[in-house]
CHARMM internal coordinates of N, CA and C (Angstrom, degrees):
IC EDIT
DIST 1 N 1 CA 1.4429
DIST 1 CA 1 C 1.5315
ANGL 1 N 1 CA 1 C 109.81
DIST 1 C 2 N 1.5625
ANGL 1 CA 1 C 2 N 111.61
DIHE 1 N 1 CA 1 C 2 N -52.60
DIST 2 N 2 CA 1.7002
ANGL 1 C 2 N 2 CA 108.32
DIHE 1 CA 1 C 2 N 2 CA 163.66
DIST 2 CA 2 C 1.3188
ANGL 2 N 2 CA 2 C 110.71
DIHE 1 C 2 N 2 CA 2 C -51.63
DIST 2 C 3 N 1.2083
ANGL 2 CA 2 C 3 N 144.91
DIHE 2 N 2 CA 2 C 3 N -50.88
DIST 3 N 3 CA 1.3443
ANGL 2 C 3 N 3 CA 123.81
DIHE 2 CA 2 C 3 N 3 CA -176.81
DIST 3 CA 3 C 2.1472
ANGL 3 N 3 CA 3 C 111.54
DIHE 2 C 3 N 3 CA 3 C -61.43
DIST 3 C 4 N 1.2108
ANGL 3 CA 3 C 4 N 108.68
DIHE 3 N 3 CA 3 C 4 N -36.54
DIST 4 N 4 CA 1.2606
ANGL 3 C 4 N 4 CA 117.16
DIHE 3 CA 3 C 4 N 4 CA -168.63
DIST 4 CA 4 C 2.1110
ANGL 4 N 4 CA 4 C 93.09
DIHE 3 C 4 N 4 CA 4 C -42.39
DIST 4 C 5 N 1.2102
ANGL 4 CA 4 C 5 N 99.71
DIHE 4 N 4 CA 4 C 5 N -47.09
DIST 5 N 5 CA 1.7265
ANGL 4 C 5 N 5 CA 122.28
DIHE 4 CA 4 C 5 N 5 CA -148.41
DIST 5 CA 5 C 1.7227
ANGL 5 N 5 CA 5 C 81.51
DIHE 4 C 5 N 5 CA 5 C -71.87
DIST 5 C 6 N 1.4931
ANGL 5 CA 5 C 6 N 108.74
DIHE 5 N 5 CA 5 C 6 N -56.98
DIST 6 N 6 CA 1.6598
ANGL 5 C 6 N 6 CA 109.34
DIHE 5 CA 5 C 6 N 6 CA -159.42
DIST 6 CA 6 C 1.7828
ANGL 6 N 6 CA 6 C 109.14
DIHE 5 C 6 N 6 CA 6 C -46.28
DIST 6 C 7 N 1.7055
ANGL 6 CA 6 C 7 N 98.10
DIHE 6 N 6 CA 6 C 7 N -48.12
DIST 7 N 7 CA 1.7966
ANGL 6 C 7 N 7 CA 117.23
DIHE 6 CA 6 C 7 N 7 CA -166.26
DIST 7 CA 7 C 2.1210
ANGL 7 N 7 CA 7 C 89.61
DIHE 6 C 7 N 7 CA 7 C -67.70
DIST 7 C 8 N 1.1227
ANGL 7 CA 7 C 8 N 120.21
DIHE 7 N 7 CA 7 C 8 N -40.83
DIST 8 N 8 CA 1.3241
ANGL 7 C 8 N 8 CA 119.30
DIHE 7 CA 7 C 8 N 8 CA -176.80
DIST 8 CA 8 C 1.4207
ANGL 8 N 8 CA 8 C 108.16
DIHE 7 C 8 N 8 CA 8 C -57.36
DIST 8 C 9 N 1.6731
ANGL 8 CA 8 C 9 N 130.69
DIHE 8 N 8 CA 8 C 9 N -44.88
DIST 9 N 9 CA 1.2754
ANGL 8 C 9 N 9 CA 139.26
DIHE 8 CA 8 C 9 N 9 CA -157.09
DIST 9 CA 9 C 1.6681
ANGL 9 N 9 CA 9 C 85.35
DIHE 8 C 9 N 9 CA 9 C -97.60
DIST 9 C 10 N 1.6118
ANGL 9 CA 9 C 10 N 124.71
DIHE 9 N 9 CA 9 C 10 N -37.22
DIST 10 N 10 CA 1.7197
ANGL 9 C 10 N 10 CA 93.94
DIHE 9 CA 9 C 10 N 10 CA -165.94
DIST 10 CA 10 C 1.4718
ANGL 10 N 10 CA 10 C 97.06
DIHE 9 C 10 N 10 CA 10 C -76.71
DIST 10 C 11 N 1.8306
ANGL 10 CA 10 C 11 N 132.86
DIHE 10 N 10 CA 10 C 11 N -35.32
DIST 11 N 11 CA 1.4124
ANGL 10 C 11 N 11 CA 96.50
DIHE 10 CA 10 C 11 N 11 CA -160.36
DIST 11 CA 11 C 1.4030
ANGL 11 N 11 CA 11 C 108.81
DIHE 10 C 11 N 11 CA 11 C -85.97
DIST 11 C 12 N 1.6049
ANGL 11 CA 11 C 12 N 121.78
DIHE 11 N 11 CA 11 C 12 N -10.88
DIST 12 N 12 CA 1.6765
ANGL 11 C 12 N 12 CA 115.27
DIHE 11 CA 11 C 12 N 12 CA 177.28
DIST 12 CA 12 C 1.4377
ANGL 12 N 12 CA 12 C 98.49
DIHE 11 C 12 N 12 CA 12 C -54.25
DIST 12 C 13 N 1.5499
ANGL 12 CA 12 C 13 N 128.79
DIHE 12 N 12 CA 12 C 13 N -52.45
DIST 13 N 13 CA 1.4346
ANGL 12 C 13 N 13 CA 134.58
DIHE 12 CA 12 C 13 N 13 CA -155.64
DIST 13 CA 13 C 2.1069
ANGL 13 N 13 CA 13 C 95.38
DIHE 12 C 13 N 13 CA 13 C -65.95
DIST 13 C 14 N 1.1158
ANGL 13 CA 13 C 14 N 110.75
DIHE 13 N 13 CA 13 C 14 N -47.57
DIST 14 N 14 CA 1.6966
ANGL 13 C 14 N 14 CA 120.30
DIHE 13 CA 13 C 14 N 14 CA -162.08
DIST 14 CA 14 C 1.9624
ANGL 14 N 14 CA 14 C 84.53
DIHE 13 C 14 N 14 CA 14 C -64.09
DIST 14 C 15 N 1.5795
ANGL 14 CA 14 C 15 N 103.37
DIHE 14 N 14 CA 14 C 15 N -60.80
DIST 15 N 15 CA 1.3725
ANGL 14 C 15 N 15 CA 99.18
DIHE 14 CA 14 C 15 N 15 CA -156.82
DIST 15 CA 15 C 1.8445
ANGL 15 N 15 CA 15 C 112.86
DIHE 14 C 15 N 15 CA 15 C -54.71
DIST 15 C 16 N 0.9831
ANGL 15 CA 15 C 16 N 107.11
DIHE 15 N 15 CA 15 C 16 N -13.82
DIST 16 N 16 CA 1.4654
ANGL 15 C 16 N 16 CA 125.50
DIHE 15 CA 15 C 16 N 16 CA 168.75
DIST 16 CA 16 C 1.4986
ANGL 16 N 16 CA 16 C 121.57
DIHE 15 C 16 N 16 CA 16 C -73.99
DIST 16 C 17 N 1.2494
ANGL 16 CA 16 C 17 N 106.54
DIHE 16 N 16 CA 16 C 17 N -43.98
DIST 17 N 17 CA 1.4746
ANGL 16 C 17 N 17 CA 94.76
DIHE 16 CA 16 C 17 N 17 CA -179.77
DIST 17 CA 17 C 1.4983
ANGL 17 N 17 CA 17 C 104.33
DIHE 16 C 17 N 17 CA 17 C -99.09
DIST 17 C 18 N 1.4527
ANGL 17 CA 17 C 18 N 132.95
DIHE 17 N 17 CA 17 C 18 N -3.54
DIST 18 N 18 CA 1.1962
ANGL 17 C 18 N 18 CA 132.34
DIHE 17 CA 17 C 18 N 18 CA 137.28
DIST 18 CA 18 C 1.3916
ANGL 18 N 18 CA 18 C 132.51
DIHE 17 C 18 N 18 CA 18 C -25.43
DIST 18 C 19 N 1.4145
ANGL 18 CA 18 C 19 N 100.37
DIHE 18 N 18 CA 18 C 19 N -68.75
DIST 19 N 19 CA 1.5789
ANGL 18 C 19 N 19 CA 116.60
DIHE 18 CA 18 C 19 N 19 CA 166.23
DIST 19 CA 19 C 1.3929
ANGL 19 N 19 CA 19 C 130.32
DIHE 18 C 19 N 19 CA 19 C -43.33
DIST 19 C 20 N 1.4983
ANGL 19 CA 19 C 20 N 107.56
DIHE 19 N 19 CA 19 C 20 N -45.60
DIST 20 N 20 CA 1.5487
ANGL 19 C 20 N 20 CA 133.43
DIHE 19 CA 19 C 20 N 20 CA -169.94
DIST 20 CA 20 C 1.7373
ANGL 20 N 20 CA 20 C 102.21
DIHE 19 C 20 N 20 CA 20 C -81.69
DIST 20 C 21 N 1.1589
ANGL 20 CA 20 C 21 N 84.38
DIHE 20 N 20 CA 20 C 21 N -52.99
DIST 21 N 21 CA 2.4974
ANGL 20 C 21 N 21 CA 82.95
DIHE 20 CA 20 C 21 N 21 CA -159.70
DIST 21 CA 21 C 1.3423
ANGL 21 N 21 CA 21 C 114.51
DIHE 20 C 21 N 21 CA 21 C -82.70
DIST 21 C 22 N 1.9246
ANGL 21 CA 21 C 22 N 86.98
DIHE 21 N 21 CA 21 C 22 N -6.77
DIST 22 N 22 CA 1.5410
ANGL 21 C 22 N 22 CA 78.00
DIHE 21 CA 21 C 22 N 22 CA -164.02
DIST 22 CA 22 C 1.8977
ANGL 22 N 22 CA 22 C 107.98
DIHE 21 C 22 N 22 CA 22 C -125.80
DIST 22 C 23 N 1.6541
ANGL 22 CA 22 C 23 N 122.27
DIHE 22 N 22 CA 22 C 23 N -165.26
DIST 23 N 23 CA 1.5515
ANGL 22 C 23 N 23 CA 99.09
DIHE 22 CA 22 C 23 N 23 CA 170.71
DIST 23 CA 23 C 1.5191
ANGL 23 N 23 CA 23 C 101.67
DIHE 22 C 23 N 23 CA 23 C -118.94
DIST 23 C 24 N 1.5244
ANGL 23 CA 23 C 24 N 108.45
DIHE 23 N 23 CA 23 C 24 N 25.30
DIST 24 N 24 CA 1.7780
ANGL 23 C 24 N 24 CA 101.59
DIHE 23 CA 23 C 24 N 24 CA 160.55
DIST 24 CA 24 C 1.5903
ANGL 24 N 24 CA 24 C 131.20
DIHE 23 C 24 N 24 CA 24 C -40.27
DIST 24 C 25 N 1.3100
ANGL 24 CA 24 C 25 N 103.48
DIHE 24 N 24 CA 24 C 25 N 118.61
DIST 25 N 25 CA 1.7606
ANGL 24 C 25 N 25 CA 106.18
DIHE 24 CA 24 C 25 N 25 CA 173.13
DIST 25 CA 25 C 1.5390
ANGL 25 N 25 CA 25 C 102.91
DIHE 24 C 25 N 25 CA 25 C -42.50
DIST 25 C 26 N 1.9146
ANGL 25 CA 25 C 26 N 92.48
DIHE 25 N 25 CA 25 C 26 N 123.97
DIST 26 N 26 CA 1.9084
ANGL 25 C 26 N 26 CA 106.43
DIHE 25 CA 25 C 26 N 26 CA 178.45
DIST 26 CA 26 C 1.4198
ANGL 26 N 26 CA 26 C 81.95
DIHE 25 C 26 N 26 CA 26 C -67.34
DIST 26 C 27 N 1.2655
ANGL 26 CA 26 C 27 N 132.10
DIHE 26 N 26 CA 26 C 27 N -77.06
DIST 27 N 27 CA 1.2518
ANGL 26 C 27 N 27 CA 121.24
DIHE 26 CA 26 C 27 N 27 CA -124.13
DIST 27 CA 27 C 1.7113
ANGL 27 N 27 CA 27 C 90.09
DIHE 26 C 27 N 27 CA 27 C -63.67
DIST 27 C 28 N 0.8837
ANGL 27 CA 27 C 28 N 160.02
DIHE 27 N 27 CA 27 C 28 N -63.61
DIST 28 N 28 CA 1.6736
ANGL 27 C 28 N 28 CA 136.31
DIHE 27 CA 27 C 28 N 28 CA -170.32
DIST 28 CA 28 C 1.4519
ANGL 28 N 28 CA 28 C 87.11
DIHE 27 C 28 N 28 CA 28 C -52.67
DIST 28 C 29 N 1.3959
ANGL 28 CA 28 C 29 N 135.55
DIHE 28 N 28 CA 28 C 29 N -104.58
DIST 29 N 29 CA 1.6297
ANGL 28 C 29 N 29 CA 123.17
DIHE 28 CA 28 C 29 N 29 CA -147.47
DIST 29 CA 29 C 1.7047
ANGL 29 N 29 CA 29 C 103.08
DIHE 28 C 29 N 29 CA 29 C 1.76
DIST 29 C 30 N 1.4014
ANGL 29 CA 29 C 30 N 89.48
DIHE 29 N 29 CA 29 C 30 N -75.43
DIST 30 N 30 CA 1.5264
ANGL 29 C 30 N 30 CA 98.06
DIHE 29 CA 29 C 30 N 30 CA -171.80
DIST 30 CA 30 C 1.2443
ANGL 30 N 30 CA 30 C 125.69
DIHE 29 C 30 N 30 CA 30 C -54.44
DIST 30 C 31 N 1.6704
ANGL 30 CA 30 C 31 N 130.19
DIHE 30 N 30 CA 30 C 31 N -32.17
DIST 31 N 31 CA 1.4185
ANGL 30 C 31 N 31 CA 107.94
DIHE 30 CA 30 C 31 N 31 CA 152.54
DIST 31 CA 31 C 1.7250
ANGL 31 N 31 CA 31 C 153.20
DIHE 30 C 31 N 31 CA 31 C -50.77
DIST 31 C 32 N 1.5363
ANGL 31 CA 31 C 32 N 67.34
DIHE 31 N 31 CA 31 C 32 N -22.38
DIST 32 N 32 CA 2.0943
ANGL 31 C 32 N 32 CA 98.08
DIHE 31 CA 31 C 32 N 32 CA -168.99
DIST 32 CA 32 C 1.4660
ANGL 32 N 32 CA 32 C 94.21
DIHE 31 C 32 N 32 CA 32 C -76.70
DIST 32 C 33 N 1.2204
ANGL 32 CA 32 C 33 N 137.37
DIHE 32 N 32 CA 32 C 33 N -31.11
DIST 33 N 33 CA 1.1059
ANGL 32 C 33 N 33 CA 141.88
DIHE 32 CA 32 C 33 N 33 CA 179.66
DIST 33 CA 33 C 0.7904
ANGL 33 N 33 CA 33 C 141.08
DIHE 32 C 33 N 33 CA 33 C -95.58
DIST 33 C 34 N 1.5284
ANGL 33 CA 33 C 34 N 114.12
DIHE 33 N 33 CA 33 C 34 N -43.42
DIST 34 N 34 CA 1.9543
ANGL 33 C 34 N 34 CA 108.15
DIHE 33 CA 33 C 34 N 34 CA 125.52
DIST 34 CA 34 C 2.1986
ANGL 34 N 34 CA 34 C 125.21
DIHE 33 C 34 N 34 CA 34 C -10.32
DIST 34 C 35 N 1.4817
ANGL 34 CA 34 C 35 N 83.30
DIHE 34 N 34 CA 34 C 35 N -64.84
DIST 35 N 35 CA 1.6591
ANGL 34 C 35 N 35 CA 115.77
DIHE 34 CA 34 C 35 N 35 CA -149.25
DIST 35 CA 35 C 1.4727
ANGL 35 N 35 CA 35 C 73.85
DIHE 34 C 35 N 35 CA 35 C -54.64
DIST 35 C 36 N 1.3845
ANGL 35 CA 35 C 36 N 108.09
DIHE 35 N 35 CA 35 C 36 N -77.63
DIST 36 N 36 CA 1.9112
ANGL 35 C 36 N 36 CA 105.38
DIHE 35 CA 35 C 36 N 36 CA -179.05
DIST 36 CA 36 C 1.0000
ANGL 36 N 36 CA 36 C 129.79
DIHE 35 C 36 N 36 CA 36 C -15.21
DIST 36 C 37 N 1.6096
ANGL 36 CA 36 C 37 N 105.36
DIHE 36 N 36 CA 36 C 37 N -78.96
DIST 37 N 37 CA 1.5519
ANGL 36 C 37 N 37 CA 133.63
DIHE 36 CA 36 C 37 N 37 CA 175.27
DIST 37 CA 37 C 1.8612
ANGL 37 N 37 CA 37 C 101.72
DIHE 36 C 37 N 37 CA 37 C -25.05
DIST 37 C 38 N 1.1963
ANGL 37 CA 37 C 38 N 112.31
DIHE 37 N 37 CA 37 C 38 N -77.36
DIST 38 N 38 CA 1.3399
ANGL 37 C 38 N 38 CA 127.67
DIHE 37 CA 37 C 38 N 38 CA -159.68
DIST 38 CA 38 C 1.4552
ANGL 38 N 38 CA 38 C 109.55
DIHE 37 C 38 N 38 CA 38 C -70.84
DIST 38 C 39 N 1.6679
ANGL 38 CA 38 C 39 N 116.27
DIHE 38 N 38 CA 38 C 39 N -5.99
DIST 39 N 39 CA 1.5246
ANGL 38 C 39 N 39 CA 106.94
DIHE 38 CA 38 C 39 N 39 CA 166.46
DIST 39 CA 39 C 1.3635
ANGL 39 N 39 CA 39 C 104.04
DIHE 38 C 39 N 39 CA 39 C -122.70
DIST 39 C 40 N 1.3551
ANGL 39 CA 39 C 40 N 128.36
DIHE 39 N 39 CA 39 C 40 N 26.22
DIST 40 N 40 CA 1.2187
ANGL 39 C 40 N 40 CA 134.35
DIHE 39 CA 39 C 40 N 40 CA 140.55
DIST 40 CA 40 C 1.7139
ANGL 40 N 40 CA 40 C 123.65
DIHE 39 C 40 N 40 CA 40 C -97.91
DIST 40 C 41 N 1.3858
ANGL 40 CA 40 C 41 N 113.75
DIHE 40 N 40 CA 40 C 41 N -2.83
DIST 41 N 41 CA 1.2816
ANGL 40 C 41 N 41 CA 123.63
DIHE 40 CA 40 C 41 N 41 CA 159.23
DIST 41 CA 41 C 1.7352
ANGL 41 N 41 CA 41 C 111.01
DIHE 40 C 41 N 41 CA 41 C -96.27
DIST 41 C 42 N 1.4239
ANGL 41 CA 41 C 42 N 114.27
DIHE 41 N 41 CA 41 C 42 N -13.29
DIST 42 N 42 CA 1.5102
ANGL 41 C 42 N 42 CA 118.41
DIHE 41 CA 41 C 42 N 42 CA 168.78
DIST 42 CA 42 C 1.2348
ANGL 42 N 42 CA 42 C 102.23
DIHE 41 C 42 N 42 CA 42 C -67.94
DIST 42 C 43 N 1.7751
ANGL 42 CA 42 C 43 N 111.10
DIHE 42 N 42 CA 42 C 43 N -45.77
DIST 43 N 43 CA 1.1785
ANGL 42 C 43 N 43 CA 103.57
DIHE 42 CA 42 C 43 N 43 CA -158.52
DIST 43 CA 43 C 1.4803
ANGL 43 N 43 CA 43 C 132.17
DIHE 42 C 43 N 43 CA 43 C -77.12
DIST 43 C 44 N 1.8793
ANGL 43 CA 43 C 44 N 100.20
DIHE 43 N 43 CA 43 C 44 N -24.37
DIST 44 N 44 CA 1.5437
ANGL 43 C 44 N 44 CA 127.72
DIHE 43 CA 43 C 44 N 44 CA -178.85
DIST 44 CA 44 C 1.8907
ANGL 44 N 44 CA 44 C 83.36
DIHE 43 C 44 N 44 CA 44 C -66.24
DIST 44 C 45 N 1.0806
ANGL 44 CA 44 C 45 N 124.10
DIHE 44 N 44 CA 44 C 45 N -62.56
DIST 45 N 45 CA 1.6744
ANGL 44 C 45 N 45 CA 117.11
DIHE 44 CA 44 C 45 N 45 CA -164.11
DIST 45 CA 45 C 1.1001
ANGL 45 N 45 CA 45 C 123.76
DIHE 44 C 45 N 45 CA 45 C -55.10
DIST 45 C 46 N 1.0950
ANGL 45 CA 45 C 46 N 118.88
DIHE 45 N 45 CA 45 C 46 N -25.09
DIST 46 N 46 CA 1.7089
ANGL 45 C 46 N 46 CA 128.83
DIHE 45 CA 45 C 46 N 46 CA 174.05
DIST 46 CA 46 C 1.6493
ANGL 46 N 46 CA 46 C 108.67
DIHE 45 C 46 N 46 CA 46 C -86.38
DIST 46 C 47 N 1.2353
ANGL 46 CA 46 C 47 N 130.93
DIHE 46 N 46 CA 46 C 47 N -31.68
DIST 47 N 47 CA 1.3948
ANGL 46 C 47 N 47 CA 119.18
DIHE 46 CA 46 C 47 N 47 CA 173.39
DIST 47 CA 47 C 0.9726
ANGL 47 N 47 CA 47 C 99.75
DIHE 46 C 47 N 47 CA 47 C -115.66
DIST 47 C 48 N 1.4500
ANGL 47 CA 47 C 48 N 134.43
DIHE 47 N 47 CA 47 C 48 N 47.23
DIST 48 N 48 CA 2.1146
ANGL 47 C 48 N 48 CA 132.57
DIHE 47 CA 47 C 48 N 48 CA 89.36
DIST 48 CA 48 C 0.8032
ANGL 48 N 48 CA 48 C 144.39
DIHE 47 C 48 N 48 CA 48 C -32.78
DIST 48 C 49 N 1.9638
ANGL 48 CA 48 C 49 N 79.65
DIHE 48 N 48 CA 48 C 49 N -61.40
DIST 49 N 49 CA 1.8177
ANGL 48 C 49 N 49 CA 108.86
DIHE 48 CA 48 C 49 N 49 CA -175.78
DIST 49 CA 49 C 1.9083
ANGL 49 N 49 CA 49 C 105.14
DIHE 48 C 49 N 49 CA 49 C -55.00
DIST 49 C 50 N 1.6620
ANGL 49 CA 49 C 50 N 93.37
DIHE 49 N 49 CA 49 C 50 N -33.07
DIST 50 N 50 CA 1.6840
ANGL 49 C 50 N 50 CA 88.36
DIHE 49 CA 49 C 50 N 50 CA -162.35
DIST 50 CA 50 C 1.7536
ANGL 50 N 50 CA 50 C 111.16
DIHE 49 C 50 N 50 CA 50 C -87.68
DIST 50 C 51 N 1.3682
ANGL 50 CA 50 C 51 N 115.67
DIHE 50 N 50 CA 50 C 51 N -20.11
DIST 51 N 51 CA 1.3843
ANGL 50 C 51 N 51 CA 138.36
DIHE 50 CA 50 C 51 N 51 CA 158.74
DIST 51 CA 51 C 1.3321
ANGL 51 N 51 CA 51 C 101.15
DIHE 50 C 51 N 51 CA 51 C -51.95
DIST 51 C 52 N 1.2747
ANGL 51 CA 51 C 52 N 128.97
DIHE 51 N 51 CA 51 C 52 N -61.27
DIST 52 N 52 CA 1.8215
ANGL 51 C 52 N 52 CA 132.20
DIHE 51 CA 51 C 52 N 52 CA -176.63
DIST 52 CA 52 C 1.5824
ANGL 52 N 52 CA 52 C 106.39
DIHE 51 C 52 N 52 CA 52 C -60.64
DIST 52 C 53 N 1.5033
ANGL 52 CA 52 C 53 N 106.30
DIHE 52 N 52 CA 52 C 53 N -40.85
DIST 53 N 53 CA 1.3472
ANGL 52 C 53 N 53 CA 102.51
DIHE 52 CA 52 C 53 N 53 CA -177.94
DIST 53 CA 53 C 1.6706
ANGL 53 N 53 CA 53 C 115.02
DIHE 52 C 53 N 53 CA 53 C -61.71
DIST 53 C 54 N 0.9814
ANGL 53 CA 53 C 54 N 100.00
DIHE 53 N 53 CA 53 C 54 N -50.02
DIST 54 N 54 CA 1.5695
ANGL 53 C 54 N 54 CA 105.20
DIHE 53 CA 53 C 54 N 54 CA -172.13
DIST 54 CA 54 C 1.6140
ANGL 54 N 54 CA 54 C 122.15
DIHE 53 C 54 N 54 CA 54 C -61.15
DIST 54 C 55 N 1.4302
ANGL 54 CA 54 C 55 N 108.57
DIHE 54 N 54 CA 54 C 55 N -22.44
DIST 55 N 55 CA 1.5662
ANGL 54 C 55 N 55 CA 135.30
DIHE 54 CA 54 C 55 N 55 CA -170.68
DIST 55 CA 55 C 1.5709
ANGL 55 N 55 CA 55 C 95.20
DIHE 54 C 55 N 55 CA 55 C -85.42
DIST 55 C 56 N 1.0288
ANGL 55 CA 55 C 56 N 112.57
DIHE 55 N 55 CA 55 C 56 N -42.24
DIST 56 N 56 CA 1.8482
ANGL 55 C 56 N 56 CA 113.26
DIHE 55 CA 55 C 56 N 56 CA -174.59
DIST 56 CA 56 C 1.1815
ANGL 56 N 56 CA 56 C 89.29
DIHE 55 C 56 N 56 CA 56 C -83.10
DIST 56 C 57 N 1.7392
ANGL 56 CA 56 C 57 N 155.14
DIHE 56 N 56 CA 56 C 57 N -24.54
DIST 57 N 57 CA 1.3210
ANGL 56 C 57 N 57 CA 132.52
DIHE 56 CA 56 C 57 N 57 CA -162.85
DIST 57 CA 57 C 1.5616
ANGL 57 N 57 CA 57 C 115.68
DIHE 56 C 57 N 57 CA 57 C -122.61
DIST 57 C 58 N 1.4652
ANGL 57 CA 57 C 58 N 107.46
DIHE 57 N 57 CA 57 C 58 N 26.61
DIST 58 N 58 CA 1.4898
ANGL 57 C 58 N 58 CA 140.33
DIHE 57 CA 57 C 58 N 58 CA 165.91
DIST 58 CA 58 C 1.3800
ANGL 58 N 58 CA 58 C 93.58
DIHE 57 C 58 N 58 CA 58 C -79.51
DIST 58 C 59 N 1.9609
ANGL 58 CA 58 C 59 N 118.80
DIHE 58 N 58 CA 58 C 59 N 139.10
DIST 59 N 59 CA 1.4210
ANGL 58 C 59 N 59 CA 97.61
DIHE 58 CA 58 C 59 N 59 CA -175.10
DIST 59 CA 59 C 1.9937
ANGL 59 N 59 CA 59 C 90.11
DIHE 58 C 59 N 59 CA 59 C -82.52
DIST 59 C 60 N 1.0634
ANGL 59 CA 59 C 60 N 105.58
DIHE 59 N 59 CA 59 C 60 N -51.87
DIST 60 N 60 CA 1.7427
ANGL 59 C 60 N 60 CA 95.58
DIHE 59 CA 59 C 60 N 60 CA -174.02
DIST 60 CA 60 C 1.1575
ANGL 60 N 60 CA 60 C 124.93
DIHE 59 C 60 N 60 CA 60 C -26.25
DIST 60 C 61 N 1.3784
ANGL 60 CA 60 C 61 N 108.45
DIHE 60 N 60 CA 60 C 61 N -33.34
DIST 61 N 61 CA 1.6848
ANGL 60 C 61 N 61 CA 114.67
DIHE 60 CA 60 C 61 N 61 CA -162.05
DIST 61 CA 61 C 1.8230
ANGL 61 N 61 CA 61 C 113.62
DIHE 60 C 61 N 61 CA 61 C -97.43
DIST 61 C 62 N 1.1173
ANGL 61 CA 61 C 62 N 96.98
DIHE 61 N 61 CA 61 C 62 N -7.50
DIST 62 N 62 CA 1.9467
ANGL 61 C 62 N 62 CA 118.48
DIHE 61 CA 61 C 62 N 62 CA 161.48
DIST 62 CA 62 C 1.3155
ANGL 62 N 62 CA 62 C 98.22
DIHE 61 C 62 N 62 CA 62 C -97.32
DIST 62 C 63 N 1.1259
ANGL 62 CA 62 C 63 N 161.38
DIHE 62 N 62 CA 62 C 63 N -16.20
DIST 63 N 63 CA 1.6125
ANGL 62 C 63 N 63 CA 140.81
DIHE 62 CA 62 C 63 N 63 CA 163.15
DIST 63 CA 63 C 1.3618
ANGL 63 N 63 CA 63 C 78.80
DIHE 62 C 63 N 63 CA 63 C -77.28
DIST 63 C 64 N 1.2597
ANGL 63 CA 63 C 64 N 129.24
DIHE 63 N 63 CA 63 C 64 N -84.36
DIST 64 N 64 CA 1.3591
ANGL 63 C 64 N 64 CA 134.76
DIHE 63 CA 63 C 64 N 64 CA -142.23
DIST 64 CA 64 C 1.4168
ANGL 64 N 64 CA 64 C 118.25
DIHE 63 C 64 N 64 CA 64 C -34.29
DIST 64 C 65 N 1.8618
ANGL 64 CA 64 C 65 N 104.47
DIHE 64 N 64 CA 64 C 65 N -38.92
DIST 65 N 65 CA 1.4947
ANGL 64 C 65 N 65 CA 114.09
DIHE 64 CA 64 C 65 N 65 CA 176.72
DIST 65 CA 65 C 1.3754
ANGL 65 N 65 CA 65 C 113.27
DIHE 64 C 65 N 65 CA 65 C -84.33
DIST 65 C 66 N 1.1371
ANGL 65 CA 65 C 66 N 147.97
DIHE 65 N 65 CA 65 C 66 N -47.64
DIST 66 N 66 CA 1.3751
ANGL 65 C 66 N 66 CA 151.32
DIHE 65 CA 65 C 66 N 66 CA 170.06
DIST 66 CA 66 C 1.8654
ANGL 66 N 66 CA 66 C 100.22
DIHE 65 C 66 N 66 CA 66 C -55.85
DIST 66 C 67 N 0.9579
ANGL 66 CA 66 C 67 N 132.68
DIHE 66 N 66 CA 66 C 67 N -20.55
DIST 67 N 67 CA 1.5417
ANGL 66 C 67 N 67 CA 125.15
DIHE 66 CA 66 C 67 N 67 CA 153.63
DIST 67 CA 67 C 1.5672
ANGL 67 N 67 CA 67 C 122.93
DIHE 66 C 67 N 67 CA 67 C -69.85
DIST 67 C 68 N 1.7050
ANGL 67 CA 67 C 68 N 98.90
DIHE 67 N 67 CA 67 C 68 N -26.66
DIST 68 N 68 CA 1.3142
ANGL 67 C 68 N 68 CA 91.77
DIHE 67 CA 67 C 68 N 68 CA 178.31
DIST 68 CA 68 C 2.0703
ANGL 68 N 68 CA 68 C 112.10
DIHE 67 C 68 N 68 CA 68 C -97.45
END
COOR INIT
IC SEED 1 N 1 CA 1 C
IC BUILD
């Protein structure tokens, strides 16, 4: 998950000073960083889903929830 955050903060930070220092076409910067962004938020959501899965199919942790 720390690495997920690091690769999120280096290319927002790169795609930025891309934009700024240099005369790279925005509109790619800005797709590529999008494109990232949004399959590193695919990726954080799915190993939840699989974190949640595993937590509900603990037997302790199914009494525990159906009590609550």
């Amino acid at each position: 998950m720390a690495l997920m955050f690091l690769l999120f903060l280096l290319v927002n930070l790169t795609c930025a000073l891309l934009v700024k220092m240099s005369d790279a076409q925005v509109k790619t910067v800005v797709l590529v960083r999008v494109a990232i962004n949004d399959s590193l938020f695919v990726l954080c959501a799915v190993s939840l889903s699989v974190c949640l899965y595993k937590v509900a199919k603990m037997s302790l942790a199914s009494i525990y929830l159906e009590s609550k």
